[in-house]
C-alpha angles and dihedrals in degrees: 000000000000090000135340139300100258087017090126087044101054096046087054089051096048096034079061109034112020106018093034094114082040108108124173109255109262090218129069089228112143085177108142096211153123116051112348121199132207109233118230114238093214088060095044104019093167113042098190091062089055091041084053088046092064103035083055096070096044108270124142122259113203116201141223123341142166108310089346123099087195147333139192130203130217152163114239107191098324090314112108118236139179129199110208123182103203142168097278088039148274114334130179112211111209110206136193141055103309141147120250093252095046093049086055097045084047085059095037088056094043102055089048101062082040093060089044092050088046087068088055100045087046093048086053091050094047107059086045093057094085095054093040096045086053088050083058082240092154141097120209123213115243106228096163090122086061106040086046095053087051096054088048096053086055098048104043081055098049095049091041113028128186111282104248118186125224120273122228114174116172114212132223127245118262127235117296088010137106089190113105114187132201125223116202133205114200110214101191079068096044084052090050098047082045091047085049094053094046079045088063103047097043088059080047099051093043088054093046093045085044104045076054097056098045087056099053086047093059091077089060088048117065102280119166123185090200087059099036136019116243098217097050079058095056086052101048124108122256096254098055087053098050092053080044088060112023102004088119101042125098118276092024102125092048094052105041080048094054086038082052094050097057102047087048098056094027109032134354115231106280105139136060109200096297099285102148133176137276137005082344088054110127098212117091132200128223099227117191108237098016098093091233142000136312136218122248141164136247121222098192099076118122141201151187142177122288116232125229129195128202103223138059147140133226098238075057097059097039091051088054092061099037075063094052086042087057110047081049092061088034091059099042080063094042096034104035102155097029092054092042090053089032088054093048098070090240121150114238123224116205091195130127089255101051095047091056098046085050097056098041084055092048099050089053090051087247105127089111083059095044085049095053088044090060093049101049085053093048095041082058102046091051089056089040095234128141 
């Protein structure tokens, strides 16, 4: 797919309703000078569609600089501009001599035919997700750090909650009566019913982690868009990814029953490895012509209540994360190469490319060096050098 379905349609429409008063620069200048203004997130939420916007209707899109991921350069009614997209955010330069008030109404006119063209490029890649998540054109973000530091929280708080002392109030009598009363709190029970919710969250937090885990793995085994859907995938329960994954490998069945035995009696399935919905989203489309991906939301994810039960002890809760310690030793022997990139905070690309750059690394025995490669490029892009 060399560029969208309606591609052709929606530059036509912007070259003649948002980007009419858009021209290509005469010069060859790439100076990032003259007023420069900090974009609001809230009015461009997503750089690379406005990035695509403009690259829609032929202007140049310079790459990476120092300190600057991308930039492109227009005339706005005779007034030069540059979008930049750089480490602090995206930014428009305003050049030229102007007045202060006409370089801000120059920004205040830009971003809005920025934020109206947004609504067409999104509508175009949109309708082209379905066909590009089945070509395994996405990359998902890897949130595993995050997810991980949740489930710990949790845990450190379940198997040692807060110290309460006990609570003695002694009550006044009531009208007409010498008798006073005392109501106690018991602050051993409160701890325990603290330690059961944290309990709870914590199983919550380890399925999700895990469910998320099982996802970015798919990529380093054997997944093929054109044989399964991705999304269905995502959706899908625990259980279905873990036979996915490790069905087959010794100790399976062990592991997913004592896995099963804890969500029955702790936490009903509610969650699916922390991919949510809209600019957020953490699946991102190739999209031909827009230089890199670009975030979108899923719509088939599911969810129920989570289930929470008034008594424990703590060789109970102990003995719940002596499981989960277990299946993650269990799957560093089972999924080598998919926990060590996993575990990296890598990104994972389900595209044609990657995968064939992953099994040709893999038959010379060279992952660790894929692996250090990635890295390298990630480690520059984060620090927007080239």
């Amino acid at each position: 797919m060399s560029s969208l379905p309606g591609a052709s349609e929606a530059t036509a429409y912007l070259k003649q309703r948002d980007f009419r008063d858009f021209a290509a620069p005469v010069d060859e200048s790439h100076s990032l000078s003259g007023r420069r203004f900090a974009l609001d997130h809230d009015d461009i939420p997503v750089p690379e569609l406005a990035r695509y916007a403009l690259a829609l209707i032929g202007l140049d899109v310079v790459g990476a600089g120092e300190k600057i991921a991308w930039s492109v350069r227009f005339d706005y009614r005779g007034v030069r501009c540059v979008l930049a997209y750089q480490k602090f955010g995206l930014r428009l330069y305003v050049q030229g001599e102007l007045s202060e008030a006409d370089a801000l109404k120059t920004r205040d006119e830009v971003v809005s035919k920025l934020k109206s063209a947004r609504r067409t490029v999104e509508k175009l890649v949109t309708a082209a997700a379905p066909e590009l998540l089945a070509r395994g054109d996405v990359t998902l973000v890897n949130q595993h750090s995050s997810l991980r530091r949740a489930y710990d929280y949790f845990r450190e708080r379940a198997l040692n909650p807060a110290v309460i002392e006990d609570k003695r109030t002694v009550l006044e009598p009531v009208e007409g009566s010498t008798w006073a009363g005392m109501s106690f709190t018991s602050g051993r029970a409160q701890m325990r019913m603290n330690s059961v919710h944290d309990l709870v969250a914590a199983i919550t937090a380890y399925l999700s982690l895990l469910e998320h885990e099982f996802v970015l793995a798919l990529t380093f085994s054997g997944f093929d868009p054109t044989k399964e859907s991705l999304t269905d995938l995502i959706g899908a329960r625990w259980g279905e990814k873990f036979t996915r994954l490790v069905g087959s490998a010794a100790g399976a069945i062990g592991y997913k029953q004592r896995l099963t035995d804890v969500v029955e009696r702790w936490r009903n399935p509610y969650s699916h490895g922390g991919f949510e919905k809209g600019h957020g989203a953490t699946i991102y489309l190739h999209v031909p012509g827009a230089f890199s991906a670009i975030p979108v939301g899923l719509s088939k994810v599911h969810s129920s209540r989570v289930v929470s039960l008034l008594s424990t002890s703590e060789t109970e809760t102990a003995d719940v994360f002596d499981i989960f310690d277990e299946v993650d030793a269990w799957l560093d022997v089972q999924l080598p190469e998919a926990m060590q990139w996993v575990r990296s905070g890598l990104n994972v690309r389900f595209d044609d490319e990657f995968r064939v750059a992953l099994t040709a690394a893999r038959d010379a025995g060279q992952f660790g060096g894929l692996l250090e490669a990635y890295e390298y490029a990630q480690y520059k892009t984060d620090n927007m050098e080239h």
